[in-house]
DRENDO-1510 file (C-alpha; in Angstrom, 1 decimal, always signed):
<recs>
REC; n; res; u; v; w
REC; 1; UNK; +31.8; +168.1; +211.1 .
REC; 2; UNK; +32.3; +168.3; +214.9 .
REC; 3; UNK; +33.3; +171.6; +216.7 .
REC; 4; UNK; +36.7; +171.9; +218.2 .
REC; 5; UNK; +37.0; +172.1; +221.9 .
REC; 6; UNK; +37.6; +176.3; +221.2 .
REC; 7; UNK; +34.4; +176.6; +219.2 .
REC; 8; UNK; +33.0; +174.7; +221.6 .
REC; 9; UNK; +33.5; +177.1; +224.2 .
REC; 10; UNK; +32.4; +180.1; +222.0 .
REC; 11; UNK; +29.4; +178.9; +221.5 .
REC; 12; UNK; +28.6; +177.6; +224.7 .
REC; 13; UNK; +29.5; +181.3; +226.0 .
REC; 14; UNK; +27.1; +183.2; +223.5 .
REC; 15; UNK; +24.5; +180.6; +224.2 .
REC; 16; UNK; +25.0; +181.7; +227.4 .
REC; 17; UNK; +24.5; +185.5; +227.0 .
REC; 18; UNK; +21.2; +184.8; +224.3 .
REC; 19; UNK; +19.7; +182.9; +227.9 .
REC; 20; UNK; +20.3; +185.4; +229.9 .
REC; 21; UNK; +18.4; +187.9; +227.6 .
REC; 22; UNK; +18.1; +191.8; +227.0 .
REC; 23; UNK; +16.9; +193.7; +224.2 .
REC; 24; UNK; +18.7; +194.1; +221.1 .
REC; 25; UNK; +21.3; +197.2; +221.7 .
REC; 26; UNK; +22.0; +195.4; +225.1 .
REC; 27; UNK; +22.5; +192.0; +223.4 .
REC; 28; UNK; +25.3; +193.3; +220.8 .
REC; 29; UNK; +27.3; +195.0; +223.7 .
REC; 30; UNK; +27.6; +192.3; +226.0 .
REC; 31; UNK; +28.0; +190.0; +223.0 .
REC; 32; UNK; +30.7; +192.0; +221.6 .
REC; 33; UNK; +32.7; +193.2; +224.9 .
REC; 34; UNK; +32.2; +189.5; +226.5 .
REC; 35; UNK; +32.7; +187.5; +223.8 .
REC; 36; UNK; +34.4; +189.5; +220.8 .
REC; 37; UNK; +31.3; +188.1; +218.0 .
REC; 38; UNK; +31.7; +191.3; +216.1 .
REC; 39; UNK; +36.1; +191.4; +215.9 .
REC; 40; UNK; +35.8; +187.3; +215.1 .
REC; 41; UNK; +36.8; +187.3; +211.3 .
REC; 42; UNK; +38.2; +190.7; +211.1 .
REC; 43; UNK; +42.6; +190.6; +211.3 .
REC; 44; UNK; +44.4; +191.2; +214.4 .
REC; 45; UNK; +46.1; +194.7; +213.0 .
REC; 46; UNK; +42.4; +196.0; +212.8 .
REC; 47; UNK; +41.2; +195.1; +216.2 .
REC; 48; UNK; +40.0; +191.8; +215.7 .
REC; 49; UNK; +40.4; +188.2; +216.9 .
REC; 50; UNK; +41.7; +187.2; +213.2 .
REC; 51; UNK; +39.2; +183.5; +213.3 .
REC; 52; UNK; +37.6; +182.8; +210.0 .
REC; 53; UNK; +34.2; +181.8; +208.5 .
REC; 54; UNK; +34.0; +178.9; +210.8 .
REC; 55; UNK; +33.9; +180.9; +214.0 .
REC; 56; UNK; +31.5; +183.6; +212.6 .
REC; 57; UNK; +29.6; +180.1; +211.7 .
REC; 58; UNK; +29.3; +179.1; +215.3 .
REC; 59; UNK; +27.9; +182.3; +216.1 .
REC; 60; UNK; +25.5; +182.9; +213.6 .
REC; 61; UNK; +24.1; +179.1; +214.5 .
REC; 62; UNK; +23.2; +180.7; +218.1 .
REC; 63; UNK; +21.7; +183.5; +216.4 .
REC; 64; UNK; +19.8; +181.8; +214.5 .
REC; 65; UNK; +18.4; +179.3; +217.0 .
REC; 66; UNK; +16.0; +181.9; +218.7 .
REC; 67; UNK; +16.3; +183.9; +215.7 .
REC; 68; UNK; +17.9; +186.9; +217.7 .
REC; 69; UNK; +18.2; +190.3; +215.9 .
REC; 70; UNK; +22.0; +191.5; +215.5 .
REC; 71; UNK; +23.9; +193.2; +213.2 .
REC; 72; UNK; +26.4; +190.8; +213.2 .
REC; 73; UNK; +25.5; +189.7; +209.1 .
REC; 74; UNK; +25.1; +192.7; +208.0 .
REC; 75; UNK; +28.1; +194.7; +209.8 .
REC; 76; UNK; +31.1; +192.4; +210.8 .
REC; 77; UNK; +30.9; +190.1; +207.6 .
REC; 78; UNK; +29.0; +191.6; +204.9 .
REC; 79; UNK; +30.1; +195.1; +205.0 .
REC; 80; UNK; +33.3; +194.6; +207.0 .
REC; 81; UNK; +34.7; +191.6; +204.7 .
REC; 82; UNK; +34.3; +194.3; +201.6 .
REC; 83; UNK; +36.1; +196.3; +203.1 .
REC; 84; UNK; +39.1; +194.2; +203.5 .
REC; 85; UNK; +39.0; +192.7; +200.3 .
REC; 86; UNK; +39.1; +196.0; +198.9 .
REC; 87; UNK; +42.5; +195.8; +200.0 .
REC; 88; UNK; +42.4; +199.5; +201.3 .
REC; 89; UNK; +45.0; +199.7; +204.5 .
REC; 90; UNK; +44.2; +202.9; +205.2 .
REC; 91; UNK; +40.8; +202.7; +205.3 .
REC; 92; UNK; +40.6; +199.2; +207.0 .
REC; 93; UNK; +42.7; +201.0; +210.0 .
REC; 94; UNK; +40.3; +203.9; +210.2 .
REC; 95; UNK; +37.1; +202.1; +210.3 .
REC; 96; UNK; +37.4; +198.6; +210.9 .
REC; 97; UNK; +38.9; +198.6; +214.7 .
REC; 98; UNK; +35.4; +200.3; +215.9 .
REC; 99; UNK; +33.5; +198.0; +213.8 .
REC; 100; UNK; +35.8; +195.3; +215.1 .
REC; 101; UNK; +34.7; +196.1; +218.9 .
REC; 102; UNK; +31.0; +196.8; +218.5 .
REC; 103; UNK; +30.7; +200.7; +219.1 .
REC; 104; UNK; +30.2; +201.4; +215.6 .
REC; 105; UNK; +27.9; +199.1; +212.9 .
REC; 106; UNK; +28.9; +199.4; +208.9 .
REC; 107; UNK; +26.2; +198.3; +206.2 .
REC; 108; UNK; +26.6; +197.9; +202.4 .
REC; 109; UNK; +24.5; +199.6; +200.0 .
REC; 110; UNK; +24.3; +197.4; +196.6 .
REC; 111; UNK; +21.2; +196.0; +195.5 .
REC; 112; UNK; +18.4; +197.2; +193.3 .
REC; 113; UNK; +14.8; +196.5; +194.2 .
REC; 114; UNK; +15.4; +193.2; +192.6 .
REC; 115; UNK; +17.7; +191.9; +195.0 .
REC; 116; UNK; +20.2; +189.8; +192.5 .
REC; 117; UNK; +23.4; +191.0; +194.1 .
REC; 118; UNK; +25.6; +190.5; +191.2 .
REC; 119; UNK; +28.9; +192.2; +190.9 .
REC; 120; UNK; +27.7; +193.8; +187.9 .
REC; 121; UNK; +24.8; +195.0; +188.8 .
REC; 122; UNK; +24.5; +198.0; +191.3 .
REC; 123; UNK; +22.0; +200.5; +192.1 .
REC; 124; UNK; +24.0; +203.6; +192.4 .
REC; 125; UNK; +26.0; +205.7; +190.2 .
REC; 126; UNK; +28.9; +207.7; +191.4 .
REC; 127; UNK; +30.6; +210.8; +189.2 .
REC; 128; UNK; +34.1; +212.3; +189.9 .
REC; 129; UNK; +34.2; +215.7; +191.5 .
REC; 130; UNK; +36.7; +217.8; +192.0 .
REC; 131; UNK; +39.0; +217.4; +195.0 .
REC; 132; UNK; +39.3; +213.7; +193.9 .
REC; 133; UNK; +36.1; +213.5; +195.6 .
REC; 134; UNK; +32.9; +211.5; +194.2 .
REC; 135; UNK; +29.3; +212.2; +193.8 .
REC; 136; UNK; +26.5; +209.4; +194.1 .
REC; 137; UNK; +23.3; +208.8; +193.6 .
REC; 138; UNK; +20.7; +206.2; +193.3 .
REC; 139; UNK; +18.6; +203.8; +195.2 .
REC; 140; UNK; +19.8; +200.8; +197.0 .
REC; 141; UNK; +17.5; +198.4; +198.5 .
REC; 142; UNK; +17.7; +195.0; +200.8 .
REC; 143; UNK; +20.7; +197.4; +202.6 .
REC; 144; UNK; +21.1; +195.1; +206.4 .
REC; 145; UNK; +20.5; +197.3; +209.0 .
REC; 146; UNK; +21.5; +200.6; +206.9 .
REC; 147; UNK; +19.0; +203.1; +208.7 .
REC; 148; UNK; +21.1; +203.0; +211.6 .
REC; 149; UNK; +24.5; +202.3; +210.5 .
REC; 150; UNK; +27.7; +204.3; +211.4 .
REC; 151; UNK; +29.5; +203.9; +208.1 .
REC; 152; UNK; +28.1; +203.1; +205.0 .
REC; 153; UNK; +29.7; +201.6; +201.8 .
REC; 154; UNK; +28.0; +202.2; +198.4 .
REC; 155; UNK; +28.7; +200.3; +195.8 .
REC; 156; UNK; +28.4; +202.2; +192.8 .
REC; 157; UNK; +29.3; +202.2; +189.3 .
REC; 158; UNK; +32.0; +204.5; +187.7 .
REC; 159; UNK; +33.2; +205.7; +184.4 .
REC; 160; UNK; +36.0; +203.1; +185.3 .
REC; 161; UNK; +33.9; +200.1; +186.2 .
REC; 162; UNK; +31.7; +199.0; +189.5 .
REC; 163; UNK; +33.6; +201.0; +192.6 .
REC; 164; UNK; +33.2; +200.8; +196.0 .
REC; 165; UNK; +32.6; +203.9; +198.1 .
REC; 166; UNK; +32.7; +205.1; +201.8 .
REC; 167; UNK; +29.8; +208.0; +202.6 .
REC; 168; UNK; +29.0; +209.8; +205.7 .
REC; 169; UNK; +25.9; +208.5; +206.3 .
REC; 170; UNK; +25.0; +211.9; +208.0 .
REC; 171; UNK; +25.1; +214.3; +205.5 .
REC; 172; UNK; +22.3; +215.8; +203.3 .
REC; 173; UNK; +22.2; +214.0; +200.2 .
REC; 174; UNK; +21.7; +210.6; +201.8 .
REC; 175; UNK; +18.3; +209.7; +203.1 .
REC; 176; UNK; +17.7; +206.0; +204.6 .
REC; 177; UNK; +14.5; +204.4; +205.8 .
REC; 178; UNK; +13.9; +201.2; +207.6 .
REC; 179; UNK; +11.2; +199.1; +205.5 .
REC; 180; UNK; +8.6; +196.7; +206.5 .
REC; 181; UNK; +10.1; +193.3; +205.7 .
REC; 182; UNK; +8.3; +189.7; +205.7 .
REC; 183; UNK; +11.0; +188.5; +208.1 .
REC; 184; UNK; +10.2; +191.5; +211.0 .
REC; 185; UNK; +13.5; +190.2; +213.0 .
REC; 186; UNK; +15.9; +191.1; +209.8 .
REC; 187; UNK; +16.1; +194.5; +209.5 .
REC; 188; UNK; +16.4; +195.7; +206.4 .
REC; 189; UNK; +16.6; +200.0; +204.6 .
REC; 190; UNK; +16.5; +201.6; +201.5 .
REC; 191; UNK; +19.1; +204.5; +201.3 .
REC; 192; UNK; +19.1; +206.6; +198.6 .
REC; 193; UNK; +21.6; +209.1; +197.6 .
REC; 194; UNK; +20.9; +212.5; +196.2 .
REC; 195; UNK; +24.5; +213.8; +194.8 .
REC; 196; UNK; +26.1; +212.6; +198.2 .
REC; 197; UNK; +30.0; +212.9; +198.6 .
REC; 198; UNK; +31.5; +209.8; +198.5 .
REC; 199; UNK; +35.3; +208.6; +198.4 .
REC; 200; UNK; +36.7; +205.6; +196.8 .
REC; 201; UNK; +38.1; +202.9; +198.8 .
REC; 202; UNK; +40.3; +200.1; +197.6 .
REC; 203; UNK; +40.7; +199.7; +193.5 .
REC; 204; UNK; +39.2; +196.1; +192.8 .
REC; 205; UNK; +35.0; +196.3; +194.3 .
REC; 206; UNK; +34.1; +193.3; +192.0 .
REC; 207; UNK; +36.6; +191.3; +193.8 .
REC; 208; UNK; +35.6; +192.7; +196.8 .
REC; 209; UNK; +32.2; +192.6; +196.3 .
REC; 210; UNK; +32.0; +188.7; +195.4 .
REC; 211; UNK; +34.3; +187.5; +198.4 .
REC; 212; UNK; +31.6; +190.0; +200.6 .
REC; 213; UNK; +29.2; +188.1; +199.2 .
REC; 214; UNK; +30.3; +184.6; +199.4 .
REC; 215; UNK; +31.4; +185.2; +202.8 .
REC; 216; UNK; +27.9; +186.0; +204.0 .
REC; 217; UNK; +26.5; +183.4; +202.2 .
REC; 218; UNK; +28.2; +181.1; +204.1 .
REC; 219; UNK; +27.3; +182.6; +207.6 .
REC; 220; UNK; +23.7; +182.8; +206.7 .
REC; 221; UNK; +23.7; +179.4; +206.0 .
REC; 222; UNK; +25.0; +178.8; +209.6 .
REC; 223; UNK; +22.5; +181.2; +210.6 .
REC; 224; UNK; +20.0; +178.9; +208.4 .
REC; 225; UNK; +21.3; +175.6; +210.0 .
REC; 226; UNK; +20.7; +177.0; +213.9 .
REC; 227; UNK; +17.2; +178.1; +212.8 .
REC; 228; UNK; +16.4; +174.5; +211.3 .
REC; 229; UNK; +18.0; +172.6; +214.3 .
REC; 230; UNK; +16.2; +174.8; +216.7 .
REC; 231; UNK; +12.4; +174.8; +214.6 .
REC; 232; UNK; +12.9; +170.6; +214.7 .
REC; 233; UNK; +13.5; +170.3; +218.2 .
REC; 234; UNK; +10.5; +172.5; +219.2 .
REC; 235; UNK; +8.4; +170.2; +216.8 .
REC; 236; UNK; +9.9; +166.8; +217.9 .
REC; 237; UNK; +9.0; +168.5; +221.6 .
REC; 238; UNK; +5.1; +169.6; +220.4 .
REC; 239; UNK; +4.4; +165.9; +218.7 .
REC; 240; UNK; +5.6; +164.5; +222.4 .
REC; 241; UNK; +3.4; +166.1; +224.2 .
REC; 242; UNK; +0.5; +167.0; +222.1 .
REC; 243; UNK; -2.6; +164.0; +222.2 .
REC; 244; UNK; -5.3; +163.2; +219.5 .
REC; 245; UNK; -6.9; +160.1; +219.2 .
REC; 246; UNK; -6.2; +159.6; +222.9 .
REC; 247; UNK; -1.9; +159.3; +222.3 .
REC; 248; UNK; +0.5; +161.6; +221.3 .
REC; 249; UNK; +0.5; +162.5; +217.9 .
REC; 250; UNK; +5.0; +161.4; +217.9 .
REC; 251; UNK; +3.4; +157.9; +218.5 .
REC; 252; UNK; +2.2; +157.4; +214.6 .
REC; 253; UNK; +4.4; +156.0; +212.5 .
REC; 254; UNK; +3.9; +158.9; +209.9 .
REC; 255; UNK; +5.2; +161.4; +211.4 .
REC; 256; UNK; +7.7; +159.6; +213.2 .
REC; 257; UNK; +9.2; +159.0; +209.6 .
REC; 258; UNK; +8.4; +162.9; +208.5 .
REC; 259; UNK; +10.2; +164.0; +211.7 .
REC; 260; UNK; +13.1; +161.3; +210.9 .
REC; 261; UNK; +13.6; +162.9; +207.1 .
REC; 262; UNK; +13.9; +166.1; +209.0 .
REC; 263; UNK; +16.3; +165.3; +211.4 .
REC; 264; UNK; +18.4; +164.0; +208.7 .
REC; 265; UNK; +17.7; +167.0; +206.7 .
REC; 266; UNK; +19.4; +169.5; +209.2 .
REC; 267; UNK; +22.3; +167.1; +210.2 .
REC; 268; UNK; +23.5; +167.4; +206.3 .
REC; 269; UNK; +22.8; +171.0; +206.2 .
REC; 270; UNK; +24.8; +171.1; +209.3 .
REC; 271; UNK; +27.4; +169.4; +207.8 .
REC; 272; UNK; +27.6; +171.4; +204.6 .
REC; 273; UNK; +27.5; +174.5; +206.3 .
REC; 274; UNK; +30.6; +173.6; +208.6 .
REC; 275; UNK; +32.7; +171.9; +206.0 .
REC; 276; UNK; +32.2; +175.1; +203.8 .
REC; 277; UNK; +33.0; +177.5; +206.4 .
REC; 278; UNK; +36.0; +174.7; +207.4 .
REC; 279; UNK; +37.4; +175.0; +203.6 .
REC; 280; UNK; +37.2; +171.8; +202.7 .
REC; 281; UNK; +35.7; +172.3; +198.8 .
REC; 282; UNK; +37.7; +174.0; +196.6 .
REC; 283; UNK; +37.1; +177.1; +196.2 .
REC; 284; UNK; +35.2; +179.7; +198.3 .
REC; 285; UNK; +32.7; +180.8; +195.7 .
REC; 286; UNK; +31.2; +177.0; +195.2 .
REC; 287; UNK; +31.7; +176.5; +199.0 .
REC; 288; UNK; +29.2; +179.4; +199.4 .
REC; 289; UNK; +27.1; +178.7; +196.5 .
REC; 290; UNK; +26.5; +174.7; +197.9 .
REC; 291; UNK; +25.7; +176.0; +201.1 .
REC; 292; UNK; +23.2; +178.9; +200.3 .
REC; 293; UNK; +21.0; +176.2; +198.7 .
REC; 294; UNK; +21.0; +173.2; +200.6 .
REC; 295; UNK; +20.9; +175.1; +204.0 .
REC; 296; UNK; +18.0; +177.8; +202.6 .
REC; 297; UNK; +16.4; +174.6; +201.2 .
REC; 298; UNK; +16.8; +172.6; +204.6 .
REC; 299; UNK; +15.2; +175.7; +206.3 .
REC; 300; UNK; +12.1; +176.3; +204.4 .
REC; 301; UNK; +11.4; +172.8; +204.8 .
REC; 302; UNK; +11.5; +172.5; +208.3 .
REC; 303; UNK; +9.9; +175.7; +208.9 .
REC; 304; UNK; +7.2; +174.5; +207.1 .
REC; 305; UNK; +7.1; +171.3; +208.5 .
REC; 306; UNK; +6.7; +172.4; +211.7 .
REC; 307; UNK; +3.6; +174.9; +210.7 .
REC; 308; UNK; +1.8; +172.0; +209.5 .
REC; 309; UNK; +2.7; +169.4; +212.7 .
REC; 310; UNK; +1.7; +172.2; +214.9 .
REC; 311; UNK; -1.5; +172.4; +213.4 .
REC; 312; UNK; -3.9; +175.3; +213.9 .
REC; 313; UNK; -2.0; +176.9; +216.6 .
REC; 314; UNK; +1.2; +177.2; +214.2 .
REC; 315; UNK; -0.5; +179.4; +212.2 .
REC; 316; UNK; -1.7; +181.7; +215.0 .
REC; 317; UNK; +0.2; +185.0; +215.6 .
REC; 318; UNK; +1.1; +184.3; +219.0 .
REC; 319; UNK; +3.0; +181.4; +218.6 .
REC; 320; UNK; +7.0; +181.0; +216.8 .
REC; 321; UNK; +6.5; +178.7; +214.4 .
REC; 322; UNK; +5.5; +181.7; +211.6 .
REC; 323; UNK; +8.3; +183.5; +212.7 .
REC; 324; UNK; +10.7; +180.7; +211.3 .
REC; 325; UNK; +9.0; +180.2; +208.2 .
REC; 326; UNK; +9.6; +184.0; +207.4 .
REC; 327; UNK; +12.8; +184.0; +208.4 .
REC; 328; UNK; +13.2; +180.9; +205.7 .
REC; 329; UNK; +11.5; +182.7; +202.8 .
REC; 330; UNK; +13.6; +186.2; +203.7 .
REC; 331; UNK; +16.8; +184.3; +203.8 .
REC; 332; UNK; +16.1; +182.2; +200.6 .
REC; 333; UNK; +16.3; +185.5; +198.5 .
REC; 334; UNK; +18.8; +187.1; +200.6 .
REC; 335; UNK; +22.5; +187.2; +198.6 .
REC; 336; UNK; +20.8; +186.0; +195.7 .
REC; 337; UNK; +18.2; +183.5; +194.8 .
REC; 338; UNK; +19.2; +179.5; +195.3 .
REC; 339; UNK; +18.4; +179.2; +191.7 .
REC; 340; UNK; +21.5; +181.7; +190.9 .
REC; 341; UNK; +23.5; +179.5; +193.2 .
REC; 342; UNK; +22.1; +176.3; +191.3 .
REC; 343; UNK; +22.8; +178.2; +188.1 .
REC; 344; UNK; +27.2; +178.9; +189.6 .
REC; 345; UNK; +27.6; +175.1; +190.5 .
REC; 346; UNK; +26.2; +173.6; +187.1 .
REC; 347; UNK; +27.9; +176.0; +185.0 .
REC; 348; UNK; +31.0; +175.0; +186.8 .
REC; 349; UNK; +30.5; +171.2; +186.3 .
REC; 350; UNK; +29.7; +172.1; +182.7 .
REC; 351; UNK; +33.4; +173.7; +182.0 .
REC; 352; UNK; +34.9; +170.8; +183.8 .
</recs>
């Protein structure tokens, strides 16, 4: 799956922005007033460029090359794609142009502890008050980048069924704290919710809630793919350079076949991931399910390939290659476990 000659040139600009450097707020303003990252997927009416899943892919390949903190995952597809498959115009026109342009970040609150995100299974509860407004509580975990979002999305369950929910982060009731990860370039809250006020948006969360899903699935598997592409070419790069035994440690046959099964690994998980995001499969849940394995797979192999071909210094704080194997094991249980995934494809196959 080659890139057309468009997302060619987006990523070749964003590359170009990542080079040049900055610290994180400065990163996501010039990335989203120069290049438009955060407006890609989201519909021209609401501010946004109206690409799709294979765009956002691009980007979240370059993002995951150097494993660059954004909001990007959390805000512009996880949170942001909710919102539009709730299929709430009003709301969509209130919040999503700012989240479209970058001067304001969303996160989803969904998850328990456990971290299954099913469509049935929520961590907050919401209760209808009067003024047709709602009242929620509970304790949401694994929520991206929710200590510091601008609008927050709960999704809660209701007398009615699962609901989705927009909350003003800023009023009492709603207490969020930034937790210590594995991955410390993902960050990740808890928020919970004390009998905060809360009103509904859009009628069908489930729905909502499982294209949110699937739709960051697939851009964390580009995310996946840059970070495998990127750890193999700094370990092809050490095992050219590094000497034992008086030659370079690429010159035995070993690892020269090790290195070979990896670069074949990453081109198919490359693959996968762009002919998901591209549409090819039939349907956008199985797209997503395919790709969450294979490409979380792919990554925590390479990641730990390269700890053991960089030896003793791979394990050492100072150098990248640990970073990349947490990154692996944080995004194979982010979204749901590859197992559950597994579990979607097979009982697919089995009803055929």
């Amino acid at each position: 799956m080659s890139l057309t000659e468009e997302q060619q040139d987006l990523r070749d600009a964003v590359r170009g922005l990542l080079a040049a450097g900055g610290d994180e707020r400065s990163l996501w303003r010039r990335l989203c007033g120069e290049v438009g990252v955060a407006g890609l997927a989201i519909p021209g009416r609401y501010g946004g460029a109206g690409a799709g899943p294979a765009e956002t892919g691009v980007v979240m390949e370059e993002l995951g090359r150097d494993l660059t903190p954004s909001p990007l995952l959390g805000s512009a597809v996880l949170a942001a794609q909710a919102l539009l498959a709730s299929g709430d115009d009003a709301a969509c026109r209130r919040l999503l142009p700012a989240i479209a342009g970058g001067s304001a970040t969303a996160a989803l609150a969904w998850t328990t502890r456990a971290g299954h995100w099913d469509c049935g299974e929520v961590a907050c509860e919401a209760r209808e008050a009067r003024g047709g407004h709602w009242q929620l509580s509970g304790e949401a975990h694994h929520v991206l980048d929710g200590d510091a979002a601008d609008v927050l999305l709960v999704a809660a369950r209701a007398p009615g069924g699962v609901g989705l929910f927009e909350v003003d982060p800023g009023q009492r009731g709603v207490d969020r704290a930034a937790v210590t990860a594995m991955d410390p370039t993902r960050r990740l809250a808890v928020v919970r919710l004390a009998g905060a006020r809360g009103g509904r948006v859009g009628e069908d969360a489930v729905g909502a809630l499982s294209r949110a899903r699937d739709l960051a699935c697939l851009a964390l598997a580009a995310e996946q793919v840059g970070a495998a592409r990127r750890a193999l070419d700094l370990t092809v790069d050490h095992a050219m350079t590094r000497v034992q035994f008086g030659r370079v440690i690429g010159g035995f046959q070993a690892l020269q076949h090790r290195l070979a099964d990896l670069h074949v690994l990453v081109e198919s998980a490359q693959s996968l991931s762009r002919a998901a995001a591209a549409g090819e499969a039939p349907a956008l849940g199985l797209r997503a399910a395919a790709a969450k394995v294979y490409c979380s797979e792919a990554l925590m192999r390479t990641a730990g390939e390269m700890i053991q071909l960089h030896g003793a210094i791979g394990i050492t704080w100072e150098h990248r290659a640990h970073r990349y194997l947490k990154r692996a094991h944080g995004g194979m249980y982010l979204f749901g476990r590859p197992a559950q995934h597994a579990a979607t494809i097979a009982a697919s196959l089995i009803d055929r």
